[in-house]
Structures are given as structure tokens and as C-alpha cells.
C-alpha positions, 0 to 999 in steps of 0.5 A, spaced: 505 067 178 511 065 173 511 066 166 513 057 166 507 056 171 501 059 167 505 058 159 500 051 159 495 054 164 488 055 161 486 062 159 485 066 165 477 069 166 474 063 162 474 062 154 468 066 153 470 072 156 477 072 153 474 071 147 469 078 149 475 082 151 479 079 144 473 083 140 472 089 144 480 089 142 482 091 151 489 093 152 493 088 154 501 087 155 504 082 152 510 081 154 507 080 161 501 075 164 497 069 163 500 066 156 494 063 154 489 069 155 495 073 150 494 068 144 487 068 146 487 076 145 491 076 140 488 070 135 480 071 135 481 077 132 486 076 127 482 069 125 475 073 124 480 078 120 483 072 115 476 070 114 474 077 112 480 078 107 477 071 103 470 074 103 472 079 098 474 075 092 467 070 094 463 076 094 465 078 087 465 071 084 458 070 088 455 076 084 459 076 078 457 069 076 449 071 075 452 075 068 455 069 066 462 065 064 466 070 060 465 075 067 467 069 072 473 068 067 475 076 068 475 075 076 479 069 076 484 071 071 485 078 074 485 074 081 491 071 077 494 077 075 493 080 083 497 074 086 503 078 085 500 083 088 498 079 095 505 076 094 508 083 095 503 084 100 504 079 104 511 079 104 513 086 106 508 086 112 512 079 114 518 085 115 513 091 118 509 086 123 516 083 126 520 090 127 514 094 130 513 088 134 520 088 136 520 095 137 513 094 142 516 089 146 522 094 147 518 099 150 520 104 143 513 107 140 516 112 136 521 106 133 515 102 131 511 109 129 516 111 123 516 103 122 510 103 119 510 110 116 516 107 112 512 101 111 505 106 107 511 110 104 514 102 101 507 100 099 504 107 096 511 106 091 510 099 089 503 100 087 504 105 082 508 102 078 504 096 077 498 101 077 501 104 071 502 097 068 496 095 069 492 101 067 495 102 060 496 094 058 490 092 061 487 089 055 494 085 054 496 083 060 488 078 059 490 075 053 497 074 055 493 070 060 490 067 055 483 070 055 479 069 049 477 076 045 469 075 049 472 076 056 478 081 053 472 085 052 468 084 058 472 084 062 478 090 061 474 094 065 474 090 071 482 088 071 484 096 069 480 097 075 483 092 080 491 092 078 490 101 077 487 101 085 492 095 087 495 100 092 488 100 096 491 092 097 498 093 099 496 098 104 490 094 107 496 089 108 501 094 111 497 098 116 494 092 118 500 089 119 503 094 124 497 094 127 498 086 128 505 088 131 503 092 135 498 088 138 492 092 136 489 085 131 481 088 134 483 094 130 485 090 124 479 086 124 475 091 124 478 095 118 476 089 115 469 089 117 468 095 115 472 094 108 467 088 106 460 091 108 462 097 103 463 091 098 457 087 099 453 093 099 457 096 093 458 091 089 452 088 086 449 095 086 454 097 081 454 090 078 446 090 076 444 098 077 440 098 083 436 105 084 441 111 082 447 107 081 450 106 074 450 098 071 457 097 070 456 089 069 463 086 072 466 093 072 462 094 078 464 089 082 472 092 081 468 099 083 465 096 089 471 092 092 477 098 091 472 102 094 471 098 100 478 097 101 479 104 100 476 107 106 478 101 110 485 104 108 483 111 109 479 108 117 486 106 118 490 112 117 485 115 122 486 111 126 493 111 126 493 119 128 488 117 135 492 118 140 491 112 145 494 107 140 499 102 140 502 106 135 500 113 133 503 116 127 504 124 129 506 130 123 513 127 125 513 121 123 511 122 116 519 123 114 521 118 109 527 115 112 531 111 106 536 107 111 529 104 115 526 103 109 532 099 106 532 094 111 524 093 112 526 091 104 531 086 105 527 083 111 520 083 106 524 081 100 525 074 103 518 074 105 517 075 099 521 069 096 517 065 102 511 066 099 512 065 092 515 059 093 509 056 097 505 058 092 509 056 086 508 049 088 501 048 088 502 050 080 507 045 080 501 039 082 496 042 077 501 039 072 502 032 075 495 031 076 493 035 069 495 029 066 490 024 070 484 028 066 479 033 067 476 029 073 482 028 077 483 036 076 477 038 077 477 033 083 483 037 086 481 044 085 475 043 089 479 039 094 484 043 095 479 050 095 476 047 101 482 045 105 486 052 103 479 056 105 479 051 113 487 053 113 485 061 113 483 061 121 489 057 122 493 063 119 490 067 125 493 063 131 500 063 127 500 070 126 498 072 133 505 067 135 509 071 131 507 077 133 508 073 140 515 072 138 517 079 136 514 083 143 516 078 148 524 078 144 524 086 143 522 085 151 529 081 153 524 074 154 525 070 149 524 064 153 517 067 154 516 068 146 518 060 145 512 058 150 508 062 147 509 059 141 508 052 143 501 054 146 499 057 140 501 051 137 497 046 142 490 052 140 492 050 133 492 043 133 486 042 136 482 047 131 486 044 125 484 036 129 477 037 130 477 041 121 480 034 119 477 030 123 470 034 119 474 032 113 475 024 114 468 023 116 464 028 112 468 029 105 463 027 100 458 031 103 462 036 103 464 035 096 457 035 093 456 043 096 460 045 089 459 039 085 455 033 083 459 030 078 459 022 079 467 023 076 469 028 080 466 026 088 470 020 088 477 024 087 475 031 092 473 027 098 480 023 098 484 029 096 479 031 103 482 025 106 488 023 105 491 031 105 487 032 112 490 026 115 497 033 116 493 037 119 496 035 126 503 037 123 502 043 120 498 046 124 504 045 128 508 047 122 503 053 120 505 056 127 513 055 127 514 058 120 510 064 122 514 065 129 521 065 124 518 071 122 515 074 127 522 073 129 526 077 124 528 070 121 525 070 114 531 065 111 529 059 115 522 058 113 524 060 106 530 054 105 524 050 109 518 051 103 524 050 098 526 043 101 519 041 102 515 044 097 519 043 091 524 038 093 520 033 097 512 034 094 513 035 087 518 030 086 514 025 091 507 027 087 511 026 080 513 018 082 507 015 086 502 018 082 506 016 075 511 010 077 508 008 083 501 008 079 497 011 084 494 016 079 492 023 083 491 020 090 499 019 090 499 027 089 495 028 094 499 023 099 505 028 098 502 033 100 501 030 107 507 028 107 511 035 106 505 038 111 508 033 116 515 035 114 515 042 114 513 041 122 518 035 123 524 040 121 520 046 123 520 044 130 527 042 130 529 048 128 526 052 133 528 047 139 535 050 137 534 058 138 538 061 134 532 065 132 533 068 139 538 072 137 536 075 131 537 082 131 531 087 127 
């Protein structure tokens, strides 16, 4: 059977069963066989993996709130503070999925191995310097954020200890992302398994002094995640050495390697950029819709907390297409690796389809779970809606702009963030909620828009293949 004749063909063995074999983490060639079932195999554990990593940030808010305001303040701040961290993090492992990846698909294991060596010895260098920042102006970086002396004195603690253990996060990022590349996502759901159980047990332990464990107030819940994130950093080194791994990291391999190391740098620092710009756009709503009053802010946070929280599954999906598109060109098939795209992407409209369906018809039910003020409901549940609405495009959209990167490509979905972000979304926001009068429900339709938009040029784009031809 041909790759054309089971590119659109449903899962081979059932959905149950590929869902089973995704979780045990079977082996599996990717470059070869039955697409569906690959993505399947590829995107369950990288979905149950995204989940994971949003879990941190709620426990630590769950259990930190019942010391009270000055201490969720802490938590949100520093979780400020860390966005550059993830963005750095996110952005060097675009570059460490997509080469070893393509070393995979090239039947080069050793390659692929020194990639993610060079990818730990990146991460460890970064979190120094912001370690040694971190610790030492601690204090100053919160009031800097504008805390307030009460939470500067709370919460000192619980940032030192986030920013000087940032490295256990970048290295959470890279490991795992060799592993995605290499097509071991079960192993990397796993580690993060592993990471939350810690926290969740840690946590609230250190939080309120649970049998011999110091009370460390807010403290407690950095102490409880670093160390949960650190042993599944120190799971994943172990499991980086056992032999029978897609890639396994020898005494050898452990040389840095300045040349591959540069050009992980140059593929990451685009990444980086693609993220910053993403994100940096969101800060630019907030400014439109602040000017609409404390409701209509309060409205869009919890809109959009929901939608970003829905999106992290569709991640999953997206990233095993990338990692789809790095093996199947590293193999010499990449018209494989564009059906394999479009398959994940069919997967994603229909998860995001069914979400935005929930989201039209169950808004201010939905809304009420995180508020029951009269003013607020109304402007939540049209952010839900309207936003929603785009979902079919950019589950689309989600999956093309990874598949770019898995590719090698990172400008591309770079240059398609700044032009729909910053020169279609905030623009459009600005007018209708300003000068056409439609108050925030006009930023919310510009989100639709550049949702749909960054599909529609996305998909474009891709048709042409030059991505085909990047060399990494």
C-alpha cells in the first residue's frame, strides 16, 4: 500500500488501539506505514504532554491563593518574569526538534544524539546568566513589575527561587524536545507525569508544613515545582543514556561542539522572535480593550484564559506534524511529509470544530466557572464566541506554522506573526472597537480575523514547498 492510498485512510488497528499503543510509546518508523496511525502515535502523547506543562502554573495558583492576595500577586508577577524564560525555551527547542528530527528521518542517530547533547549544553549556558540575575535582584525585578512593598516581602522568596532554578525549565524544554524529534513523545509525556506528581504532592506540603516538612508560605510552591521539574530533568538524562532509545546519548557524545551549537542558535533565534511576536501581540489587546473599563478587561482575560487553555491540546497535534515533517524530509520523502500535515490538520479541525462548537453554545456557562459578576459574563461569553468562530482556520493554521519549523523554516512563520499579529490584529482591533464603535466585541473579531488569516496564507505558502528544500 502506497503512502497516497493510506494518507486520508482512518488509523489502521482502530482509534482505541493506536490511542494504547501511543501511550505505551510502541516503536514506530515514521517515515514509513500507515499516516494517520503516525500522527495518532505521535499526537496523543504530545496532547497529554501540553496538558501537563499548563498544570504547573495551576497548581501553584490553586494552592497558593488560600495564603491570599499579596501571594497570588507573587505568582502571577514572577510568572511574568519566566515568559522570557519559556519564550527562550520554546524557541531553542523549535531548533533541537527540527534537526534531530531530520537526522532521524536520515537514519543518523549519532547526529541526532550530539544535537541534543549541544541542545542541554545551550539551555544549561542561558540559565546561568538569568539565574545569576534572578537571585541577586530578586527583590528589584518585583518592584520593577510594579509589586507593592507587601508582596516584594512575600514574595522575594518564591521569585528567587523561580528565576535561580529557571535552568530545570529550559531543560525540561530541550530534553523533550529531542525526544519529540526523535519520536519518543511517550517518553516525554511521561517525564512530565512524573514532574507534576512531585508538585502536587510537594507544594502544598512545603506551602502549609505538612508533618516534617518546613512551612514555607509561597515559598514552598517555587521549592515544590523546581523540584519536580528538576527530577523529571534528571529522569530524562537517565533515560537519555538507556540503550534501546531513539536517541541515546553516550560518554562521546558529551563534547561540546561550538559549530553545531551555532547553527542550533541561529535556527532557535528566529523561533525565539516567532514566539515574542505572538505573545507581544496579546499585550497590545490589553491596551485597546483597557480603555473600555475594568469589565471589559476582566471580560477578556477570562475569554481568552479559557480559549489559550482549549488551544494547548491543539499544540500537541501541531507539533507532532512538525516532527512528521522533519523525519519524512531527513528520509528524501517530503511529499509524505506534506500529507502528513494535512492529516494532522483535518485531526485538528475536528478537536478545535467540536471545542468551538462547546464555546458558541455554552459560553456563559462556561464563564460562570471563574465569575458571576453581571458586568463581566456578557463580554466573556462574546469573547468565547466570536474568537471561537476561528478556530476551523487555525487549527489549520496552528499545524501549517509548526510544520514550517519542524521543517527548518522558522522565518516563514515568523514574517506570518508579524503580518497578521501586529499588522492586521492590532490595527483592525484598534478601529472597530474605537472608530467603528463596537467596544471590545470589535477586538474580539480581530482575533478571529488574524486567526483565520494566518491559516489562509499559512496554507498558501505551504502548497508552494519551498520548505521542501531547507537544508538543516
Amino acid at each position: 500500500m502506497t503512502d497516497s492510498s493510506v494518507a486520508l485512510a482512518p488509523p489502521s488497528g482502530g482509534f482505541w488501539v493506536n490511542v494504547r499503543d501511543a501511550l505505551r510509546g510502541v516503536h514506530h518508523d515514521y517515515t514509513d506505514g500507515p499516516i494517520g496511525r503516525a500522527v495518532l502515535l505521535l499526537a496523543v502523547p504530545m496532547v497529554l504532554e501540553m496538558v501537563m506543562e499548563s498544570i504547573f502554573a495551576v497548581v501553584d495558583v490553586f494552592f497558593v491563593s488560600k495564603l491570599g492576595a499579596d501571594a497570588v500577586a507573587t505568582v502571577g508577577l514572577t510568572e511574568s518574569l519566566l515568559a522570557l524564560v519559556y519564550t527562550v525555551a520554546m524557541g531553542l527547542a523549535i531548533g533541537v526538534t527540527a534537526t534531530v528530527s531530520r537526522r532521524i528521518g536520515e537514519r543518523d542517530p549519532e547526529a541526532a544524539a550530539r544535537t541534543a547533547v549541544q541542545g542541554i549544553f545551550l539551555g544549561i549556558l542561558v540559565s546561568v546568566g538569568i539565574a545569576a540575575v534572578g537571585i541577586a535582584f530578586a527583590e528589584d525585578l518585583l518592584r520593577l513589575m510594579g509589586a507593592s512593598p507587601t508582596v516584594v516581602a512575600t514574595g522575594a522568596g518564591y521569585t528567587r527561587v523561580m528565576l535561580g532554578g529557571n535552568g530545570v525549565i529550559l531543560l525540561l524544554f530541550l530534553i523533550n524536545a529531542a525526544f519529540r524529534g526523535a519520536g519518543d513523545a511517550a517518553i516525554a509525556m511521561r517525564v512530565l507525569w512524573t514532574a507534576n506528581l512531585i508538585n502536587i504532592v510537594l507544594a502544598p506540603s512545603l506551602i502549609f508544613g505538612v508533618g516534617p516538612l518546613p512551612e514555607l508560605g509561597v515559598t514552598g510552591a517555587a521549592v515544590g515545582t523546581t523540584i519536580g521539574r528538576g527530577t523529571g530533568v534528571l529522569l530524562q538524562l537517565w533515560l537519555l543514556t538507556r540503550p534501546g532509545r531513539r536517541v541515546q546519548v553516550a560518554r562521546r557524545h558529551v563534547v561540546a561542539d561550538p559549530a553545531l551549537m551555532w547553527r542550533l542558535v541561529r535556527l532557535s533565534a528566529t523561533g525565539m522572535l516567532q514566539i515574542l511576536i505572538a505573545t507581544a501581540s496579546w499585550i497590545g489587546l490589553v491596551r485597546v480593550i483597557a480603555t473600555f473599563g475594568s469589565s471589559a478587561l476582566a471580560g477578556y482575560t477570562i475569554g481568552i484564559r479559557v480559549i489559550l487553555f482549549a488551544l494547548l491540546p491543539a499544540w500537541g497535534l501541531s507539533n507532532a506534524a512538525a516532527t512528521m515533517v522533519g523525519q519524512g524530509l531527513g528520509a528524501g520523502k517530503p511529499e509524505r511529509a506534506e500529507r502528513a500535515v494535512w492529516v494532522a490538520g483535518a485531526y485538528n479541525v475536528v478537536f478545535l470544530g467540536v471545542v468551538g462548537l462547546a464555546f458558541v453554545i455554552g459560553a456563559p456557562w462556561i464563564v460562570r466557572l471563574f465569575t458571576q459578576d453581571p458586568t463581566v459574563i456578557p463580554i466573556a461569553s462574546t469573547c468565547l464566541r466570536i474568537v471561537s468562530l476561528g478556530f476551523p482556520f487555525y487549527a489549520y493554521g496552528m499545524v501549517l506554522t509548526q510544520s514550517f519549523n519542524g521543517a527548518g523554516d522558522t522565518w516563514t512563520p515568523t514574517l506570518l506573526n508579524l503580518l497578521c499579529y501586529w499588522c492586521l490584529e492590532i490595527p483592525l482591533a484598534w478601529f472597530l472597537a474605537r472608530e467603528a464603535g463596537l467596544g471590545p466585541t470589535g477586538a474580539f473579531i480581530a482575533i478571529m480575523a488574524a486567526f483565520s488569516m494566518i491559516a489562509v496564507l499559512s496554507a498558501v505558502l505551504f502548497r508552494r514547498g519551498r520548505w521542501k528544500r531547507r537544508i538543516v
